[in-house]
N, C-alpha and C positions, 0 to 999 in steps of 0.2 A: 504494500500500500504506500503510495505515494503520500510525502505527509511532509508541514513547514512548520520549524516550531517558532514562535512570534512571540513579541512582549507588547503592552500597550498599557495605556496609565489609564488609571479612573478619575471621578471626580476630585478625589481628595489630593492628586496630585503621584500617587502611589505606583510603581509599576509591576504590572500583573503579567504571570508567563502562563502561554499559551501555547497549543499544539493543532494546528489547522488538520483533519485525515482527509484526503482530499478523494472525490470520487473517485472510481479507476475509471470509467471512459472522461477524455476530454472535458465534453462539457455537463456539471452538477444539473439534476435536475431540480436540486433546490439547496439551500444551506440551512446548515441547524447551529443552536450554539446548546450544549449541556453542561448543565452544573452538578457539581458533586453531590456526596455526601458531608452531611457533617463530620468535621474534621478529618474528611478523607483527603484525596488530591487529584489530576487531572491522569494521574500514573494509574491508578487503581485498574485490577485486572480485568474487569468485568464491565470498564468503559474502554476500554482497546477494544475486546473482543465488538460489544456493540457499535463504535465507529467503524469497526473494521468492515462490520457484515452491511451496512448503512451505505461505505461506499464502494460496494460491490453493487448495491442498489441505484448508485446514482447521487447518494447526497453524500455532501462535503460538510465535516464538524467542524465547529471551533468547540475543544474542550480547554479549561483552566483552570486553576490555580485560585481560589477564596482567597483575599487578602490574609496574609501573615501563614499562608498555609501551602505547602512545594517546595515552589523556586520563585511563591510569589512575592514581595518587600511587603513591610509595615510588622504591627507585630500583635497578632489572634486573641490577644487579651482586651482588644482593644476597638473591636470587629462583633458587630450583632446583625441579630436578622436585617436592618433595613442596612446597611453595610454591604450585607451580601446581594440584596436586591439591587441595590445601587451598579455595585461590580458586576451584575448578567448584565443589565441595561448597559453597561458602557460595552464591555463583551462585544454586546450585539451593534452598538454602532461603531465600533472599529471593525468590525468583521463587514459593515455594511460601506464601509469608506474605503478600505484594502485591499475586500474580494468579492464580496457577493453576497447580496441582501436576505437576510435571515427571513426565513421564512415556518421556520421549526421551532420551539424550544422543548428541552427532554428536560426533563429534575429527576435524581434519584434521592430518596428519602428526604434529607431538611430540602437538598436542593430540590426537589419535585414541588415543593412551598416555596420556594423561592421564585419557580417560576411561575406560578401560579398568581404571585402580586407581582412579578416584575412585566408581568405577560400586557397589558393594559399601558405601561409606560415606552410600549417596543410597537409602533404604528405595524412595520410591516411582517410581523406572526399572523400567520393563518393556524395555525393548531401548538395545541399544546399536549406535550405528553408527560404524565408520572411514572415513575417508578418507587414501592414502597415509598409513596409520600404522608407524613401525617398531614390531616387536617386545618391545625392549629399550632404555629410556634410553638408557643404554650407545650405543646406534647413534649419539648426535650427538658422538660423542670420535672418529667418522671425520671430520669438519667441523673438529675443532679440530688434527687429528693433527697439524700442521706449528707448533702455540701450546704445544703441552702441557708440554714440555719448559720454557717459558719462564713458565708459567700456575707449574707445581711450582717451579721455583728463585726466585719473584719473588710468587708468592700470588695473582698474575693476572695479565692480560696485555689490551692490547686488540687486538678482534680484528674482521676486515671479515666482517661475514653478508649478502650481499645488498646488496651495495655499500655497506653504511652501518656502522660503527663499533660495539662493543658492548665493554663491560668484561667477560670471564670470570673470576671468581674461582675455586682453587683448591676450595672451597667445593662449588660447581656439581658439578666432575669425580667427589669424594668421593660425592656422593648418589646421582647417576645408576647406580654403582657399588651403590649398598648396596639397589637395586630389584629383588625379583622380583618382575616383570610375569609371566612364565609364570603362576606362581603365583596371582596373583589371577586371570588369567583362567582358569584349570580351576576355580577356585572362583565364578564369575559369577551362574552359575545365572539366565541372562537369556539371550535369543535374541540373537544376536550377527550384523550382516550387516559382511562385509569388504568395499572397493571401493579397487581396487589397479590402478595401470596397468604392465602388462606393460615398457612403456619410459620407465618413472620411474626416471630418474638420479639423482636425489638419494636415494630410498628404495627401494630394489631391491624387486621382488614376492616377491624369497622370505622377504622379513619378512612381507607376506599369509601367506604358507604355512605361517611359523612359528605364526602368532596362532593360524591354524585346525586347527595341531596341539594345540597346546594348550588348544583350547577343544574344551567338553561341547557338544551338539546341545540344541538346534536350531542352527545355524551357516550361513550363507550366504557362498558369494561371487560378487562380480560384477566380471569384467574390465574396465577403460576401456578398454581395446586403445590409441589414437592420444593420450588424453589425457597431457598434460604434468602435473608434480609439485602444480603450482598452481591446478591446475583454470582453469588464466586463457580458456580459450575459454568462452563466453555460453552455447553450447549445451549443451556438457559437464556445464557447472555444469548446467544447469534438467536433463540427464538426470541427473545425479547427485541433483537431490531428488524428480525423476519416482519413480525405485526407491526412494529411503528411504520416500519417501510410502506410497508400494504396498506397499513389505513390512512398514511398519511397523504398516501397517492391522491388522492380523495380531493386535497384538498391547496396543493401545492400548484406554481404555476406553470412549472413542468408534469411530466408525465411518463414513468415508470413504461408505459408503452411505446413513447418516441424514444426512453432512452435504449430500449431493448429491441427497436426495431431493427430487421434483417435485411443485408445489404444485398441488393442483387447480383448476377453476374459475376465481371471479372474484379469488381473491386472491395471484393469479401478482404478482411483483415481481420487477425486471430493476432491477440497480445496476450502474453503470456507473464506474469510478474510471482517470482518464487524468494520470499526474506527467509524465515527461521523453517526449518526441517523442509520438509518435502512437500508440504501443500501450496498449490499453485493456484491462484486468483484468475482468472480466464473472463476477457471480453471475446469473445466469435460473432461477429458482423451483429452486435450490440447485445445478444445475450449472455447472462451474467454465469458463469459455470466455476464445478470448483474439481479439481487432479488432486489426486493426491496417494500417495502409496499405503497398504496395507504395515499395518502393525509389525508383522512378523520378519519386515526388513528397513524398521525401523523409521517407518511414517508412521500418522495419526488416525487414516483409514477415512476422512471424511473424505473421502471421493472416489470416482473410479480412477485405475490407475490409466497412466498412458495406453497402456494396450487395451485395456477396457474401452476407451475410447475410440480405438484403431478400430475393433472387433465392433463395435457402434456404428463409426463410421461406413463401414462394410452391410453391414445387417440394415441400418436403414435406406442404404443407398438399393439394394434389394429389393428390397418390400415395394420402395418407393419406384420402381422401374418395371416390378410387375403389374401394379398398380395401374400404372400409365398406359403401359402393353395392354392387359385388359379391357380397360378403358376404352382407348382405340378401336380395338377387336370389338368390342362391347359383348365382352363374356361376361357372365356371370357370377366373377370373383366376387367373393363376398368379403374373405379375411386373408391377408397374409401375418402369417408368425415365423420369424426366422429365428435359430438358436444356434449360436456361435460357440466356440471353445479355440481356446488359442495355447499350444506348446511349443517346444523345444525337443525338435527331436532329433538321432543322430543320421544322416546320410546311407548309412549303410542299412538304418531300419525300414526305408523309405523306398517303394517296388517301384514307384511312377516319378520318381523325382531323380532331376538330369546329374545335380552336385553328385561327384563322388564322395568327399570325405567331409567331413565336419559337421556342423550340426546346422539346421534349417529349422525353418518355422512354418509347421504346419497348422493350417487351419479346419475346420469342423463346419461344416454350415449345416444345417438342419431344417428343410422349407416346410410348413404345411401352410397347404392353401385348401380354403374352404369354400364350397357353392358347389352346383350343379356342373360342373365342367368335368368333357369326356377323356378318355385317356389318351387321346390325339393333342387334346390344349394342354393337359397337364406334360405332355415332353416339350413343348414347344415352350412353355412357360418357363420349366427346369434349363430347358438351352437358353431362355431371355436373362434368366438369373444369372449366369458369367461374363451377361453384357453390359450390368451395370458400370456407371463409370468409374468409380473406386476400385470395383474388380479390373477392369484394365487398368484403371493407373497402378493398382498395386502388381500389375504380370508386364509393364512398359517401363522405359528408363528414367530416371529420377533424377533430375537434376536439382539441388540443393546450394544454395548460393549464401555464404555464411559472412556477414559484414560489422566490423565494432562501430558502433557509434557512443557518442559522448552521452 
C-alpha cells in the first residue's frame, strides 16, 4: 500500500503526525480521515489492517496522532474531549487543502465520539462511521471511577490505561461533563453506520443502541458478534472496512463501480504491489483482488496462490469460449463447470509430453456441460475447449519484457 506520512498543526498552534494510506488505483474514490482510540495512536494494529482493506477499495485515509499522543507534540494531560474534536476538524481541513476533500469520517471507540461532534463542524462529510463508540464522553469516568476522587482533591492524578501511565487532569472530567453528544447526533443530518460488538467489555453495545436512538435515518447497524473492543483480530478489522466500504459507496461522490470498472481490449493493466510476506494487493483492469501463498510455505493463505490464479485464468477462459460457441451455434448449453488441478510432474512420467528430462507442469481440466446436447456437439464443444485463448497462449511463445522503473 502506497502511503505519505505528513504533519500538520491544529488550532492551538501544535503539530500533529499523520499517515495518509493512499488508495491502490490512481484515483480515490473518496477520502476519509479516522480517529483513534482513547489513548491509542494512529500505529495501532487494527487501523493499518482497516486502511489497508479501504484502499484496496478505492479510499484514501488520513489516520493521526491525538495531540500529546505518537509522534504527535503538546502534552495529553493537557488534551480533553473538545481538544480532540478540534484536532479531527483540522485533520480534515488539511487533508482537504493537500489532497483531497474528506468525505468519510470513521471513530473507533472515544474517537467514534469524537466524530460524531466533530462531524457537523466538517461541511464536506457525507457519512459517518463508529467503531465501538460510546454514546457519551461521560462513559470514560467509568475507567477512571477508582482516580476521580483523587483527580478532584489533587487537580489530577496519574492513572494506568492499558498498562501504561497517563496524567488525568481535573480539566479532562469537567469537559467530558459539559458534552451533548445526543444532541449533535439528532442534529447530523449525515447517514450514520454503527459497528458495535455484542461482547465489548470495555464499551457495552447499549451505547450502539443509545447512538441509534438518537440519530435521524438513514442509520445502520452492524453487529461484530465474537469481535473484541480493539478490533485486534486481522480478519475482523478487513470485515470491519469490507462494510464501511460497501455502505459507504452509498453515499460518497465516487463510486466503488467506476473505480472497479473493467478495461476493455488491448489496454487491460494488472498492478501488482507485495510489502511484508507474501500477500499481494492486485488492481486487474480496476478490480480489487488479493494473491497470496498458502500457510504451509510460509504465507498467510488469504488468497489464491499464483497458480491458482493461472488455473482461473484457464478455466474461465473455457467456460467463457464454450459459452460463446454455443451461443453462436445456439445449442442448448445450459451450464458449463470446468475443474482444474495443477502439478509438477517429472518428464519421464509423462507418455504425451515432447521434454525428455526434467520436470513439466501438467494440467487436469475437467469439463461438464449441461443441456440437451447430442454427442456430435458434445466432441465439437470438447475440440472448442483447446481453442480458448489462454489455452493457446499458454501452448505459443511468450514473450516477457522485464523493465526497472523508479
Amino acid at each position: 500500500m502506497r502511503y505519505d506520512t505528513v504533519t500538520f498543526t491544529n488550532s492551538r498552534g501544535l503539530e500533529l503526525a499523520g499517515r495518509i494510506d493512499h488508495a491502490f488505483a490512481p484515483d480515490p474514490i473518496a477520502y476519509a480521515v479516522y480517529a483513534h482510540c482513547f489513548t491509542c495512536s494512529k500505529n495501532l494494529k487494527a487501523i493499518g489492517r482497516i486502511t489497508d482493506t479501504l484502499a484496496r477499495h478505492g479510499i484514501s485515509t488520513l489516520r493521526f496522532d491525538f495531540t500529546g499522543l505518537g509522534e504527535s507534540a503538546g502534552d495529553f494531560s493537557d488534551t480533553n474531549f473538545t481538544t480532540n474534536v478540534d484536532d479531527l476538524v483540522s485533520a480534515a481541513s488539511f487533508l482537504a487543502e493537500n489532497h483531497g476533500v474528506p468525505e468519510v469520517l470513521i471513530g473507533h471507540s472515544l474517537g467514534g465520539a469524537v466524530a460524531l461532534a466533530a462531524a457537523g463542524s466538517i461541511e464536506s462529510i457525507r457519512a459517518v462511521a463508529t467503531i465501538a463508540a460510546p454514546s457519551s464522553p461521560a462513559h470514560l469516568k467509568k475507567h477512571l471511577v477508582h482516580d476521580l476522587g483523587e483527580i478532584e482533591t489533587e487537580g489530577e492524578a496519574e492513572v494506568v490505561l492499558a498498562g501504561r501511565p497517563f496524567t488525568i487532569k481535573q480539566q479532562l472530567v469537567d469537559d467530558v461533563e459539559t458534552i451533548d453528544l445526543a444532541g449533535a447526533i439528532s442534529s447530523l443530518r449525515r447517514p450514520l453506520l454503527v459497528l458495535h460488538s455484542p461482547i465489548d467489555n470495555t464499551v457495552g453495545v447499549e451505547n450502539a443502541a443509545a447512538i441509534l436512538d438518537a440519530a435521524k435515518h438513514p442509520k445502520s447497524f452492524v453487529s461484530l458478534d465474537d469481535t473484541d473492543h480493539l478490533v485486534s483480530d486481522d480478519n475482523d478489522a478487513r470485515y470491519v472496512a469490507e462494510v464501511i466500504a460497501t455502505w459507504a459507496d452509498r453515499y460518497v461522490s465516487g463510486t466503488l463501480h467506476e473505480h472497479t470498472t473493467a478495461v476493455d481490449g488491448d489496454d487491460s493493466v494488472t498492478v501488482v504491489r507485495v510489502e511484508d510476506g507474501y500477500r499481494a494487493d492486485v488492481i486487474s483492469s480496476g478490480f480489487s483482488l488479493v494473491a497470496d501463498e498458502p500457510a504451509s510455505v510460509g504465507g498467510s493463505g488469504e488468497g489464491p496462490s499464483p497458480y491458482d490464479y493461472l488455473m482461473t485464468s484457464l478455466g474461465t477462459c473455457t467456460a467463457m469460449t464454450l459459452r460463446m460457441y454455443a451461443d453462436r451455434k445456439e445449442w442448448p448449453l445450459e451450464s458449463v463447470t470446468v475443474r482444474l488441478a495443477h502439478r509438477k510432474v517429472h518428464a519421464r512420467d509423462c507418455d504425451d509430453c515432447e521434454t525428455p528430462s526434467g520436470y513439466i507442469d501438467h494440467v487436469d481440466r475437467e469439463i461438464t456441460m449441461e443441456g440437451d446436447l447430442n454427442a456430435e456437439q458434445l466432441d465439437r464443444l470438447l475440440q472448442i475447449a483447446d481453442r480458448c485463448p489462454v489455452h493457446k497462449t499458454l501452448h505459443s511463445e511468450i514473450v516477457v519484457r522485464t523493465t526497472l522503473t523508479a
